[in-house]
MARROFI-842111 format. One record per residue (C-alpha): x, y, z; residue number from 0; residue in three letters. Coordinates in steps of 0.02 Angstrom, whole numbers, plus 50000, padded with zeros to 5 digits. Example, Ala and Ser with C-alpha at 12.3 -4.5 7.8 and 13.67 -1.06 7.14 Angstrom:
BEGIN
R     c1     c2     c3  resi  resn
R  50615  49775  50390     0   ALA
R  50684  49947  50357     1   SER
This chain:
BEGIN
R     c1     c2     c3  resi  resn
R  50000  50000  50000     0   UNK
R  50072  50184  49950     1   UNK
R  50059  50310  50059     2   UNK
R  49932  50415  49978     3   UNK
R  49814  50262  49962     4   UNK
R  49845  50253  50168     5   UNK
R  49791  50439  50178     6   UNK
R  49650  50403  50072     7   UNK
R  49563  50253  50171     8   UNK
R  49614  50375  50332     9   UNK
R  49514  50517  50255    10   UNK
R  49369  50404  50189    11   UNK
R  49343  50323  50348    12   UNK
R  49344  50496  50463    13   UNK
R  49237  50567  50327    14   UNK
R  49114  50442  50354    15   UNK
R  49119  50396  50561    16   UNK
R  49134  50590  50609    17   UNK
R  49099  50713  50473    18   UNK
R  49054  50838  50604    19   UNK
R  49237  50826  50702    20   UNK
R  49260  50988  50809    21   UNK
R  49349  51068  50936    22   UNK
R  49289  50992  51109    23   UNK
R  49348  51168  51199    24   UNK
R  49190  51288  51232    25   UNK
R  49199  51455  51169    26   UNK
R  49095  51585  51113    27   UNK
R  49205  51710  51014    28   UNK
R  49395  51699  50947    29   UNK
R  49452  51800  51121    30   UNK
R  49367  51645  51220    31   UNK
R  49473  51511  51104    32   UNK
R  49637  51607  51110    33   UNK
R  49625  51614  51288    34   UNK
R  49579  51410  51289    35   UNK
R  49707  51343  51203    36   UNK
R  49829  51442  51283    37   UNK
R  49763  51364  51438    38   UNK
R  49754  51184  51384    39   UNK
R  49944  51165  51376    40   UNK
R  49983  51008  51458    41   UNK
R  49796  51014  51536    42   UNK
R  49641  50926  51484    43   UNK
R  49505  51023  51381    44   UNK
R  49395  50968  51527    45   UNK
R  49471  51042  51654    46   UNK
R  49495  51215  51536    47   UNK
R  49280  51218  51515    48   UNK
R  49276  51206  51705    49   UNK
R  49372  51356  51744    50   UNK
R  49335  51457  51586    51   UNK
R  49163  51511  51628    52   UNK
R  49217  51611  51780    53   UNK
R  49368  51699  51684    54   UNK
R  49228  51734  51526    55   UNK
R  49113  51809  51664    56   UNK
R  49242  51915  51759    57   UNK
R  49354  51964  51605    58   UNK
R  49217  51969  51457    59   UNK
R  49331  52036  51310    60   UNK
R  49504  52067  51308    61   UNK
R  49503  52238  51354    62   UNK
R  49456  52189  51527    63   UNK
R  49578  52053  51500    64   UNK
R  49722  52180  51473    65   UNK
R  49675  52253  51624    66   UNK
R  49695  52135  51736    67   UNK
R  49803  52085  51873    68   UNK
R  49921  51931  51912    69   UNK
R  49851  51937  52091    70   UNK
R  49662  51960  52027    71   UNK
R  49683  51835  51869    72   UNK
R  49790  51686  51956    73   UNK
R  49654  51622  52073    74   UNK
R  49542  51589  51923    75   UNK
R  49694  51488  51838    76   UNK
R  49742  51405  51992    77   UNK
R  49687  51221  51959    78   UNK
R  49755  51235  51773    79   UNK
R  49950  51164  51749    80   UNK
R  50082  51284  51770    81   UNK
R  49969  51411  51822    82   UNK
R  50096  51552  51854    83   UNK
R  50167  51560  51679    84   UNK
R  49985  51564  51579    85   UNK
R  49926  51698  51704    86   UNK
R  50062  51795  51651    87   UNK
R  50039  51731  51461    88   UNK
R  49851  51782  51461    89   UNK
R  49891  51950  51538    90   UNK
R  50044  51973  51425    91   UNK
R  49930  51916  51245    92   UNK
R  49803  52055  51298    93   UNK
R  49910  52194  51322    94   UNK
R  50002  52141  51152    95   UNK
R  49835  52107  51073    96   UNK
R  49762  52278  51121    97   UNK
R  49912  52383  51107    98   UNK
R  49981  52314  50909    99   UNK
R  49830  52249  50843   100   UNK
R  49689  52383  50895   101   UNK
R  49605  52257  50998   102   UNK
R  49534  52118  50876   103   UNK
R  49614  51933  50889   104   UNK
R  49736  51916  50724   105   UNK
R  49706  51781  50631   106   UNK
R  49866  51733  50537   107   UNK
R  49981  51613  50616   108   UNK
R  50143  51731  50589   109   UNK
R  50051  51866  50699   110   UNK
R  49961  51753  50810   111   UNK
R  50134  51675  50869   112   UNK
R  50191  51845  50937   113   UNK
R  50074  51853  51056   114   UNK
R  50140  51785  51247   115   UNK
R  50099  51606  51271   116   UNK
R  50066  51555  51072   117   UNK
R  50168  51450  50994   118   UNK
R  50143  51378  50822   119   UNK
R  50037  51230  50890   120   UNK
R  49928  51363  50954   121   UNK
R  49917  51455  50812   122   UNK
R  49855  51312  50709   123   UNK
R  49719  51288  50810   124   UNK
R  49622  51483  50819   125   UNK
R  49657  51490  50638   126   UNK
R  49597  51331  50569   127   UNK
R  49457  51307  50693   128   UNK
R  49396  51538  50690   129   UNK
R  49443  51527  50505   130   UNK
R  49449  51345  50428   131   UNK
R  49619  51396  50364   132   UNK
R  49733  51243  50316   133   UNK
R  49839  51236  50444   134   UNK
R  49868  51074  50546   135   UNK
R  49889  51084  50729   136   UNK
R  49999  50948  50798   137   UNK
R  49993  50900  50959   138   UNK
R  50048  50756  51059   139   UNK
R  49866  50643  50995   140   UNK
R  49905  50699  50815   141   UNK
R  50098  50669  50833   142   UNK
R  50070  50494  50907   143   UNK
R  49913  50458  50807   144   UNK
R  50014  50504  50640   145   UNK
R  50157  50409  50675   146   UNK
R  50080  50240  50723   147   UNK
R  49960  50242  50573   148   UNK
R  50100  50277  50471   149   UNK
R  50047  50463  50392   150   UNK
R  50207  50524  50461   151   UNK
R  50351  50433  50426   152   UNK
R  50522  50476  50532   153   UNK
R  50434  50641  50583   154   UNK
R  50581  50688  50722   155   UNK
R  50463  50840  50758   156   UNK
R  50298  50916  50761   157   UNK
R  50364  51027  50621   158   UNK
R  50393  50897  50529   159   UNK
R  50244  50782  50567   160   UNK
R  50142  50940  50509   161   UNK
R  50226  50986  50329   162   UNK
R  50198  50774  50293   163   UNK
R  50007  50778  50337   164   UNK
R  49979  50942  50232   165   UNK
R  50060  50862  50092   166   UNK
R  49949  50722  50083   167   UNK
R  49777  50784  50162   168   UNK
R  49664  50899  50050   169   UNK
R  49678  51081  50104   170   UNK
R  49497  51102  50104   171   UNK
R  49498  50931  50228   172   UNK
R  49644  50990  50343   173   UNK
R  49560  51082  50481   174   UNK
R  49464  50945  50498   175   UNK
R  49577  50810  50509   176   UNK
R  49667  50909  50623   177   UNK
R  49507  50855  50750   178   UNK
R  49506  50685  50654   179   UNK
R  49685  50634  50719   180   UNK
R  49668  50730  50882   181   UNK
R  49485  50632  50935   182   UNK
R  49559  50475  50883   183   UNK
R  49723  50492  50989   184   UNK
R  49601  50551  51134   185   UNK
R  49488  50410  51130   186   UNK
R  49561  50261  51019   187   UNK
R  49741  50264  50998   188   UNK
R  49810  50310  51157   189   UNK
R  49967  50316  51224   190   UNK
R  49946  50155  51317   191   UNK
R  49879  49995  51282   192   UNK
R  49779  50058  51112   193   UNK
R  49602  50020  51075   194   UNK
R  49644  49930  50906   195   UNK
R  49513  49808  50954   196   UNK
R  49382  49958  50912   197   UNK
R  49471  50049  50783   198   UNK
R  49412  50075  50586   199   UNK
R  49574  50098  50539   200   UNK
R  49652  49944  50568   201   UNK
R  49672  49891  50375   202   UNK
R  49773  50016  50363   203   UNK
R  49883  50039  50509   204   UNK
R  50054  50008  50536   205   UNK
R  50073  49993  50716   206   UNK
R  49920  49879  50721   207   UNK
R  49991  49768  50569   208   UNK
R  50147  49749  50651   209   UNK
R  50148  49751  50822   210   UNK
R  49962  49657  50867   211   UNK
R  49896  49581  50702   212   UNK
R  50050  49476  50691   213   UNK
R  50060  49401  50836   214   UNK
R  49869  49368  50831   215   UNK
R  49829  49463  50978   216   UNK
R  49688  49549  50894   217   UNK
C-alpha cells in the first residue's frame, strides 16, 4: 500500500464515522478560544471548560483582559497546569493584542505567534478552527496518532509531522483532520495499551499490522 492510498482510506473512513469533528473546547468568540488553548497546555480540555466560565464572566473581552492583574487573574487559573506562567501569558497576549493589533484577535499564524503564550501549535488551532484555514495543529494525539498509522514517517518533530500531513491531506479537509487525528488519539489510539480492538482503521495501520495483528493478539 502507498502512502497516499493510506491517507485516502484514513480520510474516507473519518469522513464517514465523524463528518462533524470539532473542537471539544467551549467558546463563544475567537478572544474565548485564544485564551483556551493557551490554557490547555499540558491540561485537559475538561478541566479548561471548568474554569473558563468564571474567567469569561469576570474578564468578558480582552480589554478587561488587558486590564487585569496577576494577583486578581491567578486564582481563576489556579487548578490549570503551570498556572503562574499562563497567568502571566494571558495578561501578556492582551496587552500585546490591544496595544499592536487595535484590539481584535489576528488571525494569521505569523502574527498570532507573537502574542505571549502562542506558539505555532497554538496558532494552528484559532486559525483553522475561527477561520477553517489549512493549517494542521499537531499535538501530542496527532503526533502519536500520525506516527503509528504511518501518515508520518520519521517525523523527528511536530514541524515535521505537520509539513507530511499537509502534503497528503486535502487543504479544504485539513482543519478537519486536524480534529480527526486529535479525537482518535484522545479516545482510540492512546498512548497506552491502544484500542485497536475498536478501531476502523486497522486495514490500514502500521502499528496495528505489526505490532498486534502479527502476533494474533487481535
Amino acid at each position: 500500500m502507498t502512502r497516499k492510498e493510506r491517507f485516502q482510506f484514513v480520510i474516507d473512513y473519518f469522513q464517514e464515522h465523524a463528518p462533524d469533528a470539532e473542537t471539544e473546547l467551549i467558546y463563544d468568540s475567537s478572544y474565548e478560544l485564544l485564551v483556551a488553548v493557551i490554557l490547555s497546555a499540558q491540561c485537559t480540555d475538561k478541566r479548561v471548560n471548568i474554569t473558563t466560565p468564571a474567567i469569561f464572566e469576570r474578564y468578558p473581552d480582552i480589554k478587561r483582559l488587558a486590564g487585569a492583574t496577576f494577583d486578581d487573574l491567578f486564582p481563576f487559573i489556579k487548578s490549570i497546569s503551570y498556572p503562574n506562567n499562563k497567568t502571566k501569558h494571558l495578561i501578556g497576549m492582551a496587552k500585546m493584542v490591544m496595544e499592536k493589533f487595535d484590539g481584535e484577535i489576528p488571525l494569521t499564524v505569523d502574527e498570532l505567534v507573537q502574542l505571549p503564550g502562542v506558539g505555532r501549535k497554538t496558532a494552528n488551532v484559532i486559525t483553522s478552527v475561527i477561520d477553517e484555514q489549512p493549517n494542521m495543529a499537531v499535538d501530542t494525539h496527532v503526533f502519536r496518532v500520525s506516527a503509528r498509522i504511518g501518515l508520518a514517517v520519521n517525523a523527528k518533530t511536530p514541524l515535521a509531522t505537520e509539513k507530511q500531513l499537509i502534503s497528503f491531506i486535502p487543504q479544504k479537509l485539513v482543519h478537519k483532520a486536524h480534529h480527526w487525528l486529535i479525537l482518535h488519539g484522545r479516545y482510540v489510539c492512546v498512548a497506552r495499551n491502544p484500542k485497536c480492538d475498536r478501531c476502523g482503521l486497522k486495514p490500514v495501520c502500521m502499528y496495528y499490522n505489526k505490532n498486534i495483528k502479527q502476533k494474533g493478539s487481535i
